[in-house]
N, C-alpha and C positions, 0 to 999 in steps of 0.2 A: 396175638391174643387168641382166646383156644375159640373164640365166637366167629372167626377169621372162615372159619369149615362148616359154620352152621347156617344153612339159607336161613333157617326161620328168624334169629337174631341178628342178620345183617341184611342192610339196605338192597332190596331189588335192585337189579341192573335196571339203563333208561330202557334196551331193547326190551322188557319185560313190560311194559306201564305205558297199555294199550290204549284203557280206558277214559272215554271222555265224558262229558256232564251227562249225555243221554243213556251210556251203557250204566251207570251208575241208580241213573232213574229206574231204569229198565228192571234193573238186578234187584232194586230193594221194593220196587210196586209187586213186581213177580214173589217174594220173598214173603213181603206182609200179609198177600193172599192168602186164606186159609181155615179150613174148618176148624179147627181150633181157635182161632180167632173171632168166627164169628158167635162162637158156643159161648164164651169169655164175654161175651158182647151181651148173651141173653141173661147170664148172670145179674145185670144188671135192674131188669125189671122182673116182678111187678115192685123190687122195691124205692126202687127212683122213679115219679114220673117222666113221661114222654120228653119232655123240651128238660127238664131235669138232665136228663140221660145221654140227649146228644149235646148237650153244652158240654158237660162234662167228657167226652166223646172228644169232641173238635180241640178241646183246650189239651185233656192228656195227651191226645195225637199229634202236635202241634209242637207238645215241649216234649216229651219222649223221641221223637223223632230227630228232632233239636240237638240232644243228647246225643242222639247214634251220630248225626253229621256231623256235630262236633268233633265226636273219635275218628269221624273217617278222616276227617281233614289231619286230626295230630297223625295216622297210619299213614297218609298218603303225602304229607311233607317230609314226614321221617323216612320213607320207604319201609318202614318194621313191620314184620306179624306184630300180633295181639300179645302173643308172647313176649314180643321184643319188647313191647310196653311195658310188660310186667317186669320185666327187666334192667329197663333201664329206672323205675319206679321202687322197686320195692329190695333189688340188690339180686344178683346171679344166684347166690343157695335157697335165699328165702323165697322166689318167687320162681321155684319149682311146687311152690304149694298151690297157688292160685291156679296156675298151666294144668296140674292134676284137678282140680276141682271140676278146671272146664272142660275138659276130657268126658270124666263122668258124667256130667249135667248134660254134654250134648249127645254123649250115647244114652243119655235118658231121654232126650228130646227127638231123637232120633225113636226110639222104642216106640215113643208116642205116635210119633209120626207114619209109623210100620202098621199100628194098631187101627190107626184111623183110617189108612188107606186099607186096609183088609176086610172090614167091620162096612166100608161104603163101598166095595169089590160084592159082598158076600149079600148086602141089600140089593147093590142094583140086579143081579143075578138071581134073588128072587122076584124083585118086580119084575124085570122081562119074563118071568115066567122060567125060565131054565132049575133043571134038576141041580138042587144043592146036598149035596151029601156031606155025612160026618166032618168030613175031611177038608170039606174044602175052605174053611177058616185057616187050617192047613196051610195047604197049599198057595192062598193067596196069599202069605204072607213069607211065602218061601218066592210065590213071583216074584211083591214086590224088591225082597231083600236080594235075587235077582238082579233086577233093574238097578238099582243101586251099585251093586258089585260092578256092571257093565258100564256105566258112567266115574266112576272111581277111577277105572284105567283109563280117561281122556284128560284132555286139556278142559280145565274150568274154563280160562279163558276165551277158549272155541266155543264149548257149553253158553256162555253168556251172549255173545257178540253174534254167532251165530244162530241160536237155537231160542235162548230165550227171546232177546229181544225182537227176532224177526216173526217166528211162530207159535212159540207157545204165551208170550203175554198178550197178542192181539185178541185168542181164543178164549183166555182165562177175563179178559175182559165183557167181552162178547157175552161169557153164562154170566158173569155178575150183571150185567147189563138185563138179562134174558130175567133175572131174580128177581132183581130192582123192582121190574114193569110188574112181575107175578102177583112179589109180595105188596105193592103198591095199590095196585088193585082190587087185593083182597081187603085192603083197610077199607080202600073205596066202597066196597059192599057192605062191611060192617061200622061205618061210619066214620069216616076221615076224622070230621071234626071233634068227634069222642077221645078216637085216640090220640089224638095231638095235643087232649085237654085232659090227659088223664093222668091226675096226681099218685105219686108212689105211695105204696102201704106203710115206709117208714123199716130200717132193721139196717140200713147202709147209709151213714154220713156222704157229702160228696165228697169229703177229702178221701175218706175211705175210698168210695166210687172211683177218685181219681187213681189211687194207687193202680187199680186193677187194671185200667187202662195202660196205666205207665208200666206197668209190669212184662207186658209184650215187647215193645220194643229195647225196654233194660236186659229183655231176654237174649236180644241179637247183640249187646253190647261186647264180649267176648269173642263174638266173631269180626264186626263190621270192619276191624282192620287187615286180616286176615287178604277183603277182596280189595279194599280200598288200597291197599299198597300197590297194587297193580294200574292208578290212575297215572293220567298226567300231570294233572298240577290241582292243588288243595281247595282251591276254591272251587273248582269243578265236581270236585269228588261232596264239597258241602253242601250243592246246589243241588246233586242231583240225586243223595240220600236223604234229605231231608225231604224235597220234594216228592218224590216215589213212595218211601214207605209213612211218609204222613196221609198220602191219597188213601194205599193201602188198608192203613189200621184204620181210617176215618170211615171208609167205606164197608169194612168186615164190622167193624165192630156194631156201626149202624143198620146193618142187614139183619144181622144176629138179635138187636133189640124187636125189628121190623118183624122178622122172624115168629122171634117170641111172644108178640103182641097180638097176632093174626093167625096162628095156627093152635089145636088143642096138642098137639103132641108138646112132651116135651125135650123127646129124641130129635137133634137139630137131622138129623141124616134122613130120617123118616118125613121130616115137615117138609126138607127138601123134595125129595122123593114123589109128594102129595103135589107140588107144583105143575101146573099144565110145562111142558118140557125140562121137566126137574132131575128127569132119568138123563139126561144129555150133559145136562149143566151139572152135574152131580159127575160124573163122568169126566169132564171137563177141568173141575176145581179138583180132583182125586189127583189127575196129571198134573196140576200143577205144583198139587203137596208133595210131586218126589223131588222138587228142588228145593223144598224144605229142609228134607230131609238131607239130599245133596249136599247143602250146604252147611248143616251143623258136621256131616263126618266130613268134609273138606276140610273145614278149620280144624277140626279135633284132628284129623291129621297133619294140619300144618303145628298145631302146639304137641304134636306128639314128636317130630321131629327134633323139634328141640330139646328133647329132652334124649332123644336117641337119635340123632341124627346119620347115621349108620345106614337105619330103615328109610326107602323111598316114600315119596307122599303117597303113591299108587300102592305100595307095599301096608301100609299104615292104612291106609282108606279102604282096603279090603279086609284089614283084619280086624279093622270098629265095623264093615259093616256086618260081618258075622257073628260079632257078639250082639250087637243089634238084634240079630233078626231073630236068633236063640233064645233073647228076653224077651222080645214082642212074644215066641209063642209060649211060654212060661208065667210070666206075671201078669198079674189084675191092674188094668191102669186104670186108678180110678182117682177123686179127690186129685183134680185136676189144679183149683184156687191155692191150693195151700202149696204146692209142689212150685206153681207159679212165684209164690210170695217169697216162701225161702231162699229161692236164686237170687231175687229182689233183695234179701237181708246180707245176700254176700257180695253181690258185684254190684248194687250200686252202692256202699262206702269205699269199693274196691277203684271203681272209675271214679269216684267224686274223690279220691286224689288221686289219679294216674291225672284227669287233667288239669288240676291245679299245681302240680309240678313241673308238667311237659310242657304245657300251653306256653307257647311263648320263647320256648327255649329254642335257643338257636339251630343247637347239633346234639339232638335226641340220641341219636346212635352214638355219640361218643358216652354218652351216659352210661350203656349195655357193657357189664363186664369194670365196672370200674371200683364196686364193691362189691362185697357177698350179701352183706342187710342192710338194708337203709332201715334201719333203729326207728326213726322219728313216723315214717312212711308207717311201716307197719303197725305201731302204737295205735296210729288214728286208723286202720283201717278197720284192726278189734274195737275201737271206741264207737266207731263206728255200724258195727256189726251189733255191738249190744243196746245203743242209742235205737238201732231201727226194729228191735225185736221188742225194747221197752217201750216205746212210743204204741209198736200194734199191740202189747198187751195193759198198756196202764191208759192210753188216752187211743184206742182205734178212733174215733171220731176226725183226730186229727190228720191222720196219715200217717206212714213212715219214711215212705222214700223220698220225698223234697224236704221235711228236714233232716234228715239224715243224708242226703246229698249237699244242703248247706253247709251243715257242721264241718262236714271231711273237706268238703271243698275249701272254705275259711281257714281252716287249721293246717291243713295241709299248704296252703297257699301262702301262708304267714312265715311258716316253719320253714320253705325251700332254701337251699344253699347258692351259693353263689354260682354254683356249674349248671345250675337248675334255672337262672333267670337268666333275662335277654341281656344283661352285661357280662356274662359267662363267656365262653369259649366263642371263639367265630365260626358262624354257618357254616356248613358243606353243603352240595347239592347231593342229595343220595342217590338222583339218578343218574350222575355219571361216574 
């Protein structure tokens, strides 16, 4: 079979699938950290109140995160990339569309991610006081793309095991910790019990609210199998992405409200910045967004593989990071909500049947390669696509991504074939 040559569509070796329930913790807490998370989070008020906003907070967090563990476990039973998903789901011709979409989407999330670290590079460098010139928007955004470049050429796997989980998530914990206490105490001055009682002005549903929440971690859905192939066994890998990046989003997204509620700006980077040791912790979370970024061009180089497999991941990961950093200094990134929503109107009908076909099936990877279209697959995914754009324009009150994850998941679930269910084919172990 011609997938026989392609790492990204066939099962991980076992010497590959290092990871256990803590590096998985590790990877997706570190992951969900994030200024752009917690900005997503301020969105929230003044139109939801207080206890409004973190309800809706804990519950999207909760099942968004649900969602990613879920995939990590179908990636890390099957051994597949995220691609291999898409292949063994939607047929080998047809699901060179979805692999390109995620290509794009993460050298746009990537771009963002360039913009952010450059734009809090260029802040804290005027707050210490240092001479900023024309240029240096420039130039920091040629560093970070840099840095980037220089982590490309290693082992991800080294990158995690070693690097994140030992020192960069203990630090990135430490400034949220250092925020927590700031921005905590700044409610304390302006009145704890005010803002804890203070009702929304009204203009955002919570189904709506919810969406936006869910929207972050639907965002990592395209990658989450990508690291999870690398675990040992699926139940590890469910325990400890669900765990991690539920703390995560629960925690940014909560800051961000915290945030917004207690300071007059409404530049999240500047409110930081105004915090008694904000220049540090600012400084802090900046490091942490290059594994952000890290790891949206790590996966879009692993689905770039599959589609040219030819090209090294290292070879692939250097050359999304360069288009990256050429658009960071070129385009206006702005109208951040709606750029979120859209990915949401593609990949979650797109994952609400990838796992109501996979889920449960014995030997995933024998699915990879065994048509060109699954016909049925693909129907519901468009049905799906249009369900979740009608839903945000004829009823926003309601939401779009949980019923529009129902529908495909239902339908798709119903519609599966016989190679598709647990009376199908007999298991393999992918890691041997």
């Amino acid at each position: 079979m011609a997938t026989q040559n392609n790492s990204a569509l066939t099962p991980l070796i076992a010497s590959d699938r290092l990871f256990g329930w803590s590096d998985h913790a590790a990877l997706w807490l570190s992951l969900g950290v994030g200024l752009l998370v917690m900005q997503i989070g301020a969105y929230l008020v003044p139109a939801l109140g207080t206890q409004q906003a973190l309800a809706v907070i804990v519950v999207g967090s909760v099942l968004g995160a649900g969602l990613l563990a879920w995939t990590a476990k179908l990636g890390c039973d099957s051994g597949l990339s995220s691609a291999g998903l898409m292949h063994a789901t939607y047929g080998s011709s047809f699901a060179r569309l979805p692999v390109l979409l995620n290509i794009v989407q993460l050298i746009g999330w990537t771009t963002f991610e360039l913009v952010v670290m450059r734009d809090g590079t260029v802040a804290i460098a005027r707050q210490s006081g240092s001479f900023v010139a024309s240029f240096w928007p420039v130039l920091a955004t040629l560093l970070w793309g840099g840095v980037l470049i220089a982590l490309l050429t290693g082992s991800m796997v080294t990158l995690v095991r070693k690097f994140i989980g030992r020192f960069g998530l203990p630090l990135v914990i430490a400034s949220l910790l250092w925020l927590t206490w700031q921005f905590l105490g700044r409610a304390q001055e302006q009145g704890l019990e005010a803002i804890w009682n203070r009702p929304g002005s009204g203009g955002m549903s919570t189904l709506s609210a919810l969406d936006l929440v869910i929207a972050m971690p639907v965002s990592w859905l395209p990658l989450v199998a990508d690291f999870a192939r690398h675990g040992r066994d699926g139940k590890s890998a469910l325990r400890g992405t669900w765990l991690g990046y539920a703390i995560a989003n629960t925690w940014c997204y909560g800051l961000g409200v915290l945030i917004a509620l207690t300071m007059p700006s409404t530049d999240l980077i500047t409110a930081l910045l105004l915090a008694q040791g904000g220049l540090i912790a600012l400084g802090l979370i900046l490091i942490d967004e290059v594994d952000d970024a890290y790891g949206d061009l790590y996966s879009a180089s692993v689905a770039g593989t599959s589609l040219k497999p030819g090209w090294s991941l290292r070879r692939w990961g250097i050359a999304l990071a360069v288009v990256s950093t050429g658009l960071a200094l070129v385009l206006p990134m702005h109208s951040l909500e709606p750029f979120l929503l859209l990915l949401s109107s593609v990949f979650v009908p797109l994952y609400g049947v990838i796992l109501a076909r996979l889920s449960g099936t014995p030997n995933v990877a024998a699915l990879v390669g065994t048509k060109k279209v699954n016909l049925s697959a693909v129907v519901i995914w468009i049905l799906g696509v249009a369900t979740y754009h009608l839903c945000a324009n004829l009823a926003p009150d309601w939401g779009a991504a949980l019923p529009t994850l129902a529908l495909t998941f239902v339908l798709a679930r119903v519609t599966r074939t016989s190679s598709e269910s647990p009376a199908g084919k007999p298991a393999l172990n992918p890691a041997t």
